[in-house]
N, C-alpha and C positions, 0 to 999 in steps of 0.2 A: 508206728511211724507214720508220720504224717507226711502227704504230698505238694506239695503247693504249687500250682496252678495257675498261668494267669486267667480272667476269664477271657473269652471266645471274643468278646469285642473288642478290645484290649491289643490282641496279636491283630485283628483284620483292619484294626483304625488306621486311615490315607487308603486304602485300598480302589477307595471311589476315586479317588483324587487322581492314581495314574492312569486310570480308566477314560477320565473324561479327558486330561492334557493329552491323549493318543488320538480319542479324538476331535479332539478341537484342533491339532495338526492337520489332519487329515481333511477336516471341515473344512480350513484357511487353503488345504491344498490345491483342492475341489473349485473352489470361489476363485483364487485364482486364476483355475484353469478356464472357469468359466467366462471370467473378464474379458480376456485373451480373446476366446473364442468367437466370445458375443465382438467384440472388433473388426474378425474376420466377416463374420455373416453380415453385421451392417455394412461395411464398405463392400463385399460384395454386390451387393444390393445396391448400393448407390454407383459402381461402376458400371452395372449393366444399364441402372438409368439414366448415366451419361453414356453410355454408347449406343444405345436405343435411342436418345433426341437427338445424339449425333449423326447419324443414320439416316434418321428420318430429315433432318435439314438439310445435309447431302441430296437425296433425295431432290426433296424440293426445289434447292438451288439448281441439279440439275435439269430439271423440269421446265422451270419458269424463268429462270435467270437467263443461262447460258449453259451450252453445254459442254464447260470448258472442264475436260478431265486431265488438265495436263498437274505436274507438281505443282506446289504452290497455285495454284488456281482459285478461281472465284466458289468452287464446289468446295476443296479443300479446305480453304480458308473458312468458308460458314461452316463445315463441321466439326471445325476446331475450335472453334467461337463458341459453340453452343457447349462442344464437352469441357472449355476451362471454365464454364460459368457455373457447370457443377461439380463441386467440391466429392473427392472420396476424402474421409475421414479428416478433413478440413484444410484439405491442399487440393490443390487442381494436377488433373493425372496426365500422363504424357497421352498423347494418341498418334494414331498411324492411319492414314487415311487410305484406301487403297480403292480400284474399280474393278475386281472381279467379282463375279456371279457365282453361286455355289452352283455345284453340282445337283441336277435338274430343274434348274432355271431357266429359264430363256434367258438367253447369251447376250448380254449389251447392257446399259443401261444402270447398272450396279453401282450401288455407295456401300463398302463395305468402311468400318470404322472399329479402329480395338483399342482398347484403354488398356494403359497397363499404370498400375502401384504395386510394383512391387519389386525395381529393384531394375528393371532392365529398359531399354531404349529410353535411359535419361529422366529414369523415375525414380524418385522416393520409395521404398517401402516401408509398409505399414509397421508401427512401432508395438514394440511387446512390452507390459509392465510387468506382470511375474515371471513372461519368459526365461530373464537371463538368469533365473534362482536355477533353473536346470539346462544353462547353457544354449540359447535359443536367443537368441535379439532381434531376428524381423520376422517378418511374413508375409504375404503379400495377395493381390489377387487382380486377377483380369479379367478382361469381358470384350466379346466380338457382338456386332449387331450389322447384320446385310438389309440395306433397302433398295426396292429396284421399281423404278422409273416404267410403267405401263399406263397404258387410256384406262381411262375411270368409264367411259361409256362406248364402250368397245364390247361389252357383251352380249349374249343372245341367248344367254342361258335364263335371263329375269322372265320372267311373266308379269304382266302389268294385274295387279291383282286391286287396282284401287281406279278410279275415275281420276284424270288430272284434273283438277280446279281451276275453272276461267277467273 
């Protein structure tokens, strides 16, 4: 009696094939998420560097301009100025311009400035393209930057370690 057999290749042919569609899902899932992701971290990054030269212009205006801290002001205004000229993720973000000092600062003097994309005080937030495959459509991100108004040659702490030049 004879048995017949198929041979060994025969039964395992396709075998590679659902191996690799698993993952090549799984590849496409990853990239994806990685898209997404990569979105977040550059716009956060560009939101901290508008609210850093928002900050800092604050600052300045109230230095040398005037030292008008009221709403809508001359200080306000240039820090809002500075942060709609840079783009998170290629809109201009909302900001909130405020004048307190963090905690252990000397007290007065403060440009604090917050940028928000993501959804809240009249902002956009940021847009997902594989998110909404697993039910997610935004995301969003923000960023504070405090600057604070003091003398540049007010110290006594330098030691003059060089000759001035006539």
């Amino acid at each position: 009696m004879k048995v017949l057999r198929q041979p060994l290749i025969a039964r395992e042919q396709g075998a590679v094939l659902v191996q690799a569609s698993v993952i090549l899902v799984l590849l496409l899932g990853f990239g994806a998420f990685v898209i997404d992701f990569g979105v977040l971290w550059m716009s956060r990054g560009q939101a901290q560097n508008a609210a850093d030269a928002g900050a800092m212009s604050g600052a300045i205006a109230r230095a040398y301009d005037a030292d008008d801290s009221s709403p809508g002001g001359s200080v306000e205004q240039s820090a809002a100025a500075v942060v709609a000229t840079n783009p998170v993720w290629f809109e201009a973000p909302a900001t909130a311009v405020s004048f307190q000092c963090p905690t252990g600062a000397v007290p007065g003097r403060c440009v604090r400035v917050d940028v928000y994309r993501d959804g809240t005080n009249s902002s956009e937030a940021l847009p997902m393209i594989f998110g909404p495959v697993i039910n997610i459509s935004t995301q969003g991100v923000r960023a504070t930057a405090t600057a604070q108004v003091v003398p540049g040659n007010a110290t006594t702490c330098m030691k003059p370690w060089a000759i001035p030049d006539k």
